[in-house]
C-alpha positions as CSV (number, residue, x, y, z in Angstrom):
1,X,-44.2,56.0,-13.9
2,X,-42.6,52.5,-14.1
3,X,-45.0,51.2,-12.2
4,X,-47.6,52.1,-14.4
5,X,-45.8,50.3,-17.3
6,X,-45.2,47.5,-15.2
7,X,-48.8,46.9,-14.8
8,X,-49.5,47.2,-18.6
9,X,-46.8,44.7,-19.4
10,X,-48.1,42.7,-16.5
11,X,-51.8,43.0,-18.3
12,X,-50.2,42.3,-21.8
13,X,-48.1,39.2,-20.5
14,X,-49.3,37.7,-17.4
15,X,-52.9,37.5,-18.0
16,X,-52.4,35.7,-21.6
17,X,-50.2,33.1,-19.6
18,X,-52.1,32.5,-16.8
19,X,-55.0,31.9,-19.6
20,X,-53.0,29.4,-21.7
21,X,-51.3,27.7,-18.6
22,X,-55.2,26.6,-17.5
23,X,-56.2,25.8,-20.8
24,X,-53.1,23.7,-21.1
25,X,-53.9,22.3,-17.6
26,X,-57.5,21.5,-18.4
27,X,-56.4,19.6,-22.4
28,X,-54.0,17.6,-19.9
29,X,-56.7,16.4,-17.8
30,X,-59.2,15.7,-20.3
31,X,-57.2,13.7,-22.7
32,X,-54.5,12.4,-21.0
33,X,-55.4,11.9,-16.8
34,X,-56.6,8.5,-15.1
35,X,-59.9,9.7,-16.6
36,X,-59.4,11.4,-19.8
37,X,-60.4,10.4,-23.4
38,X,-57.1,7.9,-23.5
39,X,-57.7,5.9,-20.8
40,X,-61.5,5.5,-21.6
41,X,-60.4,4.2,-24.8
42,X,-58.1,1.6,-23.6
43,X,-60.6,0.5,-21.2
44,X,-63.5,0.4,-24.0
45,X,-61.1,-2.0,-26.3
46,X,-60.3,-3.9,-22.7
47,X,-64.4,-4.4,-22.4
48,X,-64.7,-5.3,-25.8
49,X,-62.0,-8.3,-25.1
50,X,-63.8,-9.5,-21.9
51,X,-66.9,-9.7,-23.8
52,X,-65.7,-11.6,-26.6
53,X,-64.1,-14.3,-24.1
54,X,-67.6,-14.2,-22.2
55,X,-68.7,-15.1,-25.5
56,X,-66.7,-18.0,-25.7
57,X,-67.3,-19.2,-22.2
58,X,-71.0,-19.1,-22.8
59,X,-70.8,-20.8,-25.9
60,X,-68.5,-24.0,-23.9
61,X,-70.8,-23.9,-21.2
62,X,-73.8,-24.5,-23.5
63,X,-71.4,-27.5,-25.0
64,X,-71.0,-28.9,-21.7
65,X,-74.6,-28.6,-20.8
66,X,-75.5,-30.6,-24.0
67,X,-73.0,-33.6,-22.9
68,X,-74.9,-33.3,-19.9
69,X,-78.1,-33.8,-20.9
70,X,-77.4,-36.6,-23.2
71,X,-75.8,-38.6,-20.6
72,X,-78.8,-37.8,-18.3
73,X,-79.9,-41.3,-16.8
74,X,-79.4,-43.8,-19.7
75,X,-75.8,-43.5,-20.6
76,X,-75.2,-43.7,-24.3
77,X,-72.5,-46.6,-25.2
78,X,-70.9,-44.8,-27.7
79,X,-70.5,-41.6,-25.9
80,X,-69.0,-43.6,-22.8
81,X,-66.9,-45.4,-24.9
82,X,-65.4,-42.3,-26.7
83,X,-65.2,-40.3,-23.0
84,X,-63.3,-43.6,-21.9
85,X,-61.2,-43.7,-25.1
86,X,-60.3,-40.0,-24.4
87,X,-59.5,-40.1,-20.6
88,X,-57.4,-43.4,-20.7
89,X,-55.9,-43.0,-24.3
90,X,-57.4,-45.9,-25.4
91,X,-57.7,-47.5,-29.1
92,X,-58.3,-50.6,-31.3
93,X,-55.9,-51.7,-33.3
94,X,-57.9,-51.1,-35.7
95,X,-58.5,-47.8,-35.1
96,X,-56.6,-44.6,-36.2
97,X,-56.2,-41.8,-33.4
98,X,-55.5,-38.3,-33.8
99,X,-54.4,-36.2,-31.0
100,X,-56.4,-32.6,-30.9
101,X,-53.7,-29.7,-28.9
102,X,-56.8,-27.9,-28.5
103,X,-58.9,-30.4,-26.0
């Protein structure tokens, strides 16, 4: 007799738990795991991030490229003269200089 309410209590109770303890375990995984919806997120915003910065390599290296190809085999004065001016820290007295942080 007991044991036949045992096992309906064990029906009413257990089965429900086991159900909600799985579906617990599989919303933990999906959301929050090395995997889950979190973690793709952070690593979409880290992509984005990289990209931009590609972005801004790219767009230095094409800079450099077009020093490059002015200098080619006939060196311009000027340009040498400027370069010069900004590797030696170099001015006429004449001239008014203005130190860029960002160079």
């Amino acid at each position: 007799m007991y044991f036949i309410k045992f096992k309906k209590y064990l029906s009413i109770f257990l089965i429900p738990f086991v159900l909600a303890t799985f579906i617990l375990y599989l919303f933990y995984h999906a959301f929050l795991s090395q995997s889950g919806f979190v973690k793709n997120t952070e690593l979409k915003n880290q992509l984005k991030s990289a990209n931009n910065e590609y972005a801004l390599v790219i767009m230095e290296k094409k800079q450099i490229q077009k020093h490059i190809s002015l200098l080619g085999k006939n060196i311009d004065a000027d340009m040498l003269q400027e370069k010069a001016k900004k590797i030696l820290y170099y001015a006429n007295p004449d001239e008014i200089v203005i130190n860029r942080l960002d160079n």
